[in-house]
C-alpha positions in Angstrom: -24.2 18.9 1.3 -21.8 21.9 1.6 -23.7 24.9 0.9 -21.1 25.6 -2.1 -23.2 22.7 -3.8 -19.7 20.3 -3.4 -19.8 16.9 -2.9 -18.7 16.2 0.7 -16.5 13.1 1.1 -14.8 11.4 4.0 -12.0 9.7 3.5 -12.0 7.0 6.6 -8.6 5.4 6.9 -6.8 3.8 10.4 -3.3 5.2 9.5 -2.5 8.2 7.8 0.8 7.3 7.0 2.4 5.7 3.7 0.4 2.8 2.1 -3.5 2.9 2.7 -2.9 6.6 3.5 -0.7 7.9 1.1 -2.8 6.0 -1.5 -6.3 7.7 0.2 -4.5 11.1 0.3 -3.0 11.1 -3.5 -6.8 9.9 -5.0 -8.2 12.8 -3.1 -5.6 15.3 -4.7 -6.9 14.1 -7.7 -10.5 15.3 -7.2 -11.4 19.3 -8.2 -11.5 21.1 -5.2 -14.6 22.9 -6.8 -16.3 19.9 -7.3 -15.2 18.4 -3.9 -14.6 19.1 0.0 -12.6 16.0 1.6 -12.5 15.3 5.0 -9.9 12.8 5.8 -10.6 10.8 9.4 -7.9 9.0 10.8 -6.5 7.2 13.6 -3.3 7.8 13.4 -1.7 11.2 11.6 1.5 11.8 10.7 3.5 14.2 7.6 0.7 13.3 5.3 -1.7 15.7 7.4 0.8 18.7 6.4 0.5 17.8 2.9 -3.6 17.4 3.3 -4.5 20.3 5.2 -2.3 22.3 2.9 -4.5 21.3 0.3 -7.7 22.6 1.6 -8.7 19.5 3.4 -9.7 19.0 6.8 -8.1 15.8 9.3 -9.8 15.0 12.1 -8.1 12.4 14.4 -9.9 9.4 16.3 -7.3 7.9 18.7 -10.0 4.8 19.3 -9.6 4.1 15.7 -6.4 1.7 15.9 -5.4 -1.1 14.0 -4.7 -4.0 16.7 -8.0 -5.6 17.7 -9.3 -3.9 20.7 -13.3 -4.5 21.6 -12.9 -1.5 23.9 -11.4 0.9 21.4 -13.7 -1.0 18.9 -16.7 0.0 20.2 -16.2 3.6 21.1 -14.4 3.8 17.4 -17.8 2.7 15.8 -19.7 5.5 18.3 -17.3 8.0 17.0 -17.1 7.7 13.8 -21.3 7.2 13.6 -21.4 10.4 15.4 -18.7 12.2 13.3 -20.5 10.5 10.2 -24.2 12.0 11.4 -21.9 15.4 11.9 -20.5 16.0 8.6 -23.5 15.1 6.7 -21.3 13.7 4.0 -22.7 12.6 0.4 -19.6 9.7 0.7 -18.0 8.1 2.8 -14.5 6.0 1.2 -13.0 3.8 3.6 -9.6 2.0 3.1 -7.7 -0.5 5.0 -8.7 -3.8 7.3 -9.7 -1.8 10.6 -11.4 1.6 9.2 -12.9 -0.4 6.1 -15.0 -2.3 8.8 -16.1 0.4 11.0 -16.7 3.1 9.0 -18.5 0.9 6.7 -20.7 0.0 9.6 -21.0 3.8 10.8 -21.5 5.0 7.8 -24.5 2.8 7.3 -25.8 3.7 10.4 -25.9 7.0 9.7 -27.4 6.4 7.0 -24.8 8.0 4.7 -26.2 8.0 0.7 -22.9 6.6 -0.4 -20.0 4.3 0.8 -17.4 3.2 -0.9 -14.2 0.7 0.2 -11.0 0.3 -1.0 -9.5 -3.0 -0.9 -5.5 -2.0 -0.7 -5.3 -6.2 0.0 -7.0 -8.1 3.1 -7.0 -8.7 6.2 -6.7 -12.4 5.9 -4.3 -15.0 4.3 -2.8 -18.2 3.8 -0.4 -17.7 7.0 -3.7 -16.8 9.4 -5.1 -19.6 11.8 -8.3 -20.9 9.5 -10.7 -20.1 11.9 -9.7 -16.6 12.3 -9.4 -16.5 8.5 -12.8 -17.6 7.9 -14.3 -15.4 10.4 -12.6 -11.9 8.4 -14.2 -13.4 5.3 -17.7 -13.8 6.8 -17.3 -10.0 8.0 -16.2 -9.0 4.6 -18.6 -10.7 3.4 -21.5 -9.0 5.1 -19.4 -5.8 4.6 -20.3 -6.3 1.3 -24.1 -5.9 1.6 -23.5 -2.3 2.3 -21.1 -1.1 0.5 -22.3 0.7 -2.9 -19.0 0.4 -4.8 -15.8 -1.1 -4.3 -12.6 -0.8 -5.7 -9.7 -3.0 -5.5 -5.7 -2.0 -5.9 -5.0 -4.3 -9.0 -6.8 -7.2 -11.2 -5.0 -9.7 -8.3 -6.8 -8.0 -5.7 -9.9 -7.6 -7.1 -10.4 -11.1 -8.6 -10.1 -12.3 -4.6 -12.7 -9.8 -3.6 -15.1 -11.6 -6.7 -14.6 -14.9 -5.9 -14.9 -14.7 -2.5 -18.5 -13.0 -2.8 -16.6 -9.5 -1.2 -17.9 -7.2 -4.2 -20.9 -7.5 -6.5 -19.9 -8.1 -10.1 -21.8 -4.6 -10.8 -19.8 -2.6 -8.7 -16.1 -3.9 -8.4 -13.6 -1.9 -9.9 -9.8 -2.1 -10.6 -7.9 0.5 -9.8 -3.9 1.4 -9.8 -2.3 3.8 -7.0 -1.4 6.7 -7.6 2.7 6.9 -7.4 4.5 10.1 -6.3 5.8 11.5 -10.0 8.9 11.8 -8.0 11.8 9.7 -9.7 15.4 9.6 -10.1 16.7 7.1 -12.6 19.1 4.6 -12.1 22.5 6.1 -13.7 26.1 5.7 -13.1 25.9 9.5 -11.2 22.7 8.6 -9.2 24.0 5.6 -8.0 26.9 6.8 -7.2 25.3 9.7 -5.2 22.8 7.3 -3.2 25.7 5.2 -2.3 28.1 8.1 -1.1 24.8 8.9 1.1 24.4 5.4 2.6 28.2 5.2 3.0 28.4 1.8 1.0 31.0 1.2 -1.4 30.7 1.0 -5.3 31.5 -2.7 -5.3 29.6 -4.2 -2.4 26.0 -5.6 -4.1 23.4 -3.7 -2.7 19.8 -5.3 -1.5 16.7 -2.9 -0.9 13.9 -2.7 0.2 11.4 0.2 1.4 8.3 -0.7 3.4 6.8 -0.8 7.6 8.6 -3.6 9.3 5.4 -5.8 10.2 4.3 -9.2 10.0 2.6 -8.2 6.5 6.2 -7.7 5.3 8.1 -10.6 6.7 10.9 -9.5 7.6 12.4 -12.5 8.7 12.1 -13.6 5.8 14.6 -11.2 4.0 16.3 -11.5 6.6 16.8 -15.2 6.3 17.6 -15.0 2.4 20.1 -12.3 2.9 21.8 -14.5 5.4 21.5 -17.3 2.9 22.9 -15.5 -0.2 25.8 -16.9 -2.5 27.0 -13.4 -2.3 28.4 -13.2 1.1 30.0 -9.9 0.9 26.8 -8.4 -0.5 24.5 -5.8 1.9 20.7 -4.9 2.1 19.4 -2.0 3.4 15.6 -1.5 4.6 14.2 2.0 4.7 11.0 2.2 6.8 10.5 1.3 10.7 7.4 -0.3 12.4 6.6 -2.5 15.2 8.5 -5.3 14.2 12.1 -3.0 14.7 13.4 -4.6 17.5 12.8 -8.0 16.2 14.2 -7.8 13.1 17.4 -5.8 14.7 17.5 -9.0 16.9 17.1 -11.4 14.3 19.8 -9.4 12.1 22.4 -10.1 15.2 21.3 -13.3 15.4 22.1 -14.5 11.9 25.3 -12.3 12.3 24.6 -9.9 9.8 25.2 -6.8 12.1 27.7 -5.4 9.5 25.7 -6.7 6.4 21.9 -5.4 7.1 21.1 -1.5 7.6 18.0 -0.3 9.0 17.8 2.9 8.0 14.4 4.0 9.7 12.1 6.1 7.9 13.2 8.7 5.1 12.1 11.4 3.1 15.0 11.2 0.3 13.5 7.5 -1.2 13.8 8.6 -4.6 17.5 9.8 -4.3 18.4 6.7 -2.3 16.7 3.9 -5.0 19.5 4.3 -7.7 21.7 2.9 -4.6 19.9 -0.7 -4.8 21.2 -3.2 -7.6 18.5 -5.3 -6.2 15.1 -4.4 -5.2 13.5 -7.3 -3.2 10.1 -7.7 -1.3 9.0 -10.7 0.9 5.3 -9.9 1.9 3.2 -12.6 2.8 0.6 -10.4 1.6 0.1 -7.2 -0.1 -2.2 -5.6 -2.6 0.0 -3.5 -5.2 2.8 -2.0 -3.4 3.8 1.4 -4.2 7.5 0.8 -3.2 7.5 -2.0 -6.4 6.5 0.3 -8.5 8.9 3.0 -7.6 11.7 0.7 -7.8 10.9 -0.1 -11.1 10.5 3.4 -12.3 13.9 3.8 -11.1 15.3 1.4 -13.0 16.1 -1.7 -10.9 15.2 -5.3 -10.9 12.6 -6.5 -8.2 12.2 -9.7 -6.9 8.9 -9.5 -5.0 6.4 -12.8 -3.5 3.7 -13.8 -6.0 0.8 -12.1 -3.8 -2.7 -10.5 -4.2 -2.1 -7.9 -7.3 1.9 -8.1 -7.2 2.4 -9.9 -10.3 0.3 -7.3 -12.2 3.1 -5.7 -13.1 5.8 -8.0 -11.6 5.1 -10.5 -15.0 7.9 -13.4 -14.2 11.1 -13.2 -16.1 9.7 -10.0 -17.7 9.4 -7.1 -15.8 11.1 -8.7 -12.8 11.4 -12.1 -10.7 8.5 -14.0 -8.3 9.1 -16.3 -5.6 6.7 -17.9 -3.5 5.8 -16.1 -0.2 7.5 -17.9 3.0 10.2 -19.2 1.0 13.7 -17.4 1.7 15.5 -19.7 0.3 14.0 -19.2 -3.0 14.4 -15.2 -2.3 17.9 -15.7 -1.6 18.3 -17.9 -4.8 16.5 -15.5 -7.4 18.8 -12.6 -5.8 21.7 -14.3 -6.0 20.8 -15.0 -9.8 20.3 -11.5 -10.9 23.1 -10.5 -9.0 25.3 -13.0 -11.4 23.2 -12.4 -14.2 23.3 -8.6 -14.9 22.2 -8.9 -18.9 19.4 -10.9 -17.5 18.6 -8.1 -14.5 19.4 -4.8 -16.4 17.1 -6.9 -18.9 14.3 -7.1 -16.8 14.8 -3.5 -15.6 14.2 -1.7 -18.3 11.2 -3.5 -19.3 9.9 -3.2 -15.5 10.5 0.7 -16.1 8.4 1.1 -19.6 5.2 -1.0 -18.0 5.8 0.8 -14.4 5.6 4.2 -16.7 2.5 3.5 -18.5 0.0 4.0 -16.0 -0.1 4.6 -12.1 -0.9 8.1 -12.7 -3.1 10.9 -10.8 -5.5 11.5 -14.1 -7.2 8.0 -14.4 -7.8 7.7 -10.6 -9.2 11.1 -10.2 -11.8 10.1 -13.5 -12.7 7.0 -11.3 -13.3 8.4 -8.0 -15.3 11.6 -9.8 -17.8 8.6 -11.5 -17.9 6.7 -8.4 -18.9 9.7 -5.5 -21.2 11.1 -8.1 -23.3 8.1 -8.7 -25.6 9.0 -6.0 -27.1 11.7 -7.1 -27.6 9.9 -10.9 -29.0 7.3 -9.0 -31.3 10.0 -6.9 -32.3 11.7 -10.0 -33.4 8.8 -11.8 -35.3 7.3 -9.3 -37.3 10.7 -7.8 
């Protein structure tokens, strides 16, 4: 324990960049810095590290600690992080996503930290994996599980998976929202017209967005294939965000012909000013736990039409706050953008009730009360049972 009396946490997460880690960085703003010292370990840094050491904490990189399997990397990952773990001496140790969730469970355990705690942001299995390699991610989960003190899970979606698959005891699962950046720039004649003088696109072409990493999680051959399939032929999409899957969608996008209709736009720090651009907002993940780009969007003021995964339709309610299509299905994609792109009652409808339920929560306040109950448990626990 920091001689300050603090509560030391590590924050164990395989990318710090946007999702897992802007999620694991925002919850740890949310803690009092006189209360807490954060340690965030990563695999993989990027701007987030600015923003964290500027705020007191300290980021210490692993390069082993990467997201494709690897045994090799694997294994001297899990020696690493047991080491660094032994190191720090930390009271907690949180881990989030599929890779770090696994290992620095396992180090933590090993070295013998009093408290760990995972985040389930989703999983790292679903419907579109072989079955035996599913199975096999839910048996390590599964024993996972017997170690892990609490867990929380990004939305009532998510967390009801992690139940009935035996991934959480019923005594210590809880749902949690992500924290969204306050940052937002509502949809109004003047906004939109300013995002769409940035992108260069015209005030009477129908724009499609989207903001995410261009991966298999995000199928992006599937927006692909329902952009080429719209009604609205003239109409454009736009994706901000890069990954590995850039070249392949680029090459899919000439493919399908739609060189002059689909924009990558790589990744940007002006997503707020470029949402009120979008007269669609549309998401094709296979699998996701509650993106913050949905949220976002909504906030804005747009209408999203997003797959009917893991914790999506907690706030994507269908034909209230926004549309849901089965994931795999562009057609169907295609078909509910085409509608609200005929239908504006029906789409300025559902934004503006997207916006009041994306407004009413998603806030810093409520995770920062969780997390506070959740690290301090051990020393309740220690004091009751001494």
């Amino acid at each position: 324990m920091a001689p300050e009396g603090r509560i030391e946490v590590a924050q164990i997460v395989t990318r710090f960049i946007a999702g897992a880690g802007g999620v694991a960085l925002r919850g740890a703003l949310c803690l009092d810095p006189d209360r807490y010292r954060v340690t965030i370990i990563t695999g993989q840094g990027g701007p987030l590290t600015d923003r964290a050491e500027a705020a007191g904490m300290r980021v210490v990189i692993e390069p082993s600690l990467v997201s494709p399997l690897s045994p090799r990397d694997d294994r001297r990952a899990l020696r690493r992080l047991t080491e660094l773990c032994r190191e720090g001496r930390y009271d907690v140790v949180h881990t989030h996503s599929a890779k770090a969730g696994a290992l620095g469970r396992l180090a933590a355990h090993r070295a013998s930290v009093p408290r760990i705690v995972h985040t389930y942001h989703g999983f790292p299995f679903h419907e579109f994996q072989n079955p035996l390699r599913r199975a096999a991610y839910v048996a390590i989960e599964r024993r996972l599980a017997g170690i892990t003190d609490s867990v929380l899970a990004i939305g009532s979606g998510v967390a009801t998976e992690a139940l009935r698959r035996g991934l959480a005891k019923p005594s210590n699962l809880r749902t949690v929202a992500p924290v969204v950046e306050a940052v937002t720039v509502p949809r109004t004649a003047e906004s939109r017209a300013a995002a769409r003088a940035e992108l260069g696109i015209a005030d009477r072409i129908a724009l499609i967005g989207t903001v995410g990493r261009i991966d298999y999680q995000k199928a992006p051959e599937h927006l692909i294939a329902a952009v080429a399939g719209l009604r609205h032929t003239a109409a454009t999409a736009v994706w901000v965000g890069s990954g590995p899957g850039d070249r392949e969608a680029a090459a899919l996008v000439r493919r399908a012909g739609l060189t002059d209709r689909f924009v990558f736009l790589g990744e940007r720090s002006d997503v707020p000013q470029l949402l009120p651009a979008f007269d669609v907002f549309a998401m094709a993940s296979r699998y996701e736990g509650l993106p913050c780009a949905v949220v976002e969007a909504m906030r804005c003021g747009i209408p999203v039409v997003a797959t009917a995964v893991n914790s999506v339709p907690d706030l994507v309610v269908p034909g209230e706050t926004g549309v849901l299509v089965p994931p795999g299905r562009p057609g169907l994609l295609a078909e509910a953008i085409d509608d609200l792109l005929d239908d504006r009652a029906k789409a300025d409808r559902l934004a503006d009730a997207g916006r009041a339920a994306a407004g009413s929560t998603f806030d810093a306040e409520s995770l920062g009360a969780v997390l506070d109950q959740v690290y301090s448990a051990h020393r309740v626990l220690g004091s009751v049972t001494s």
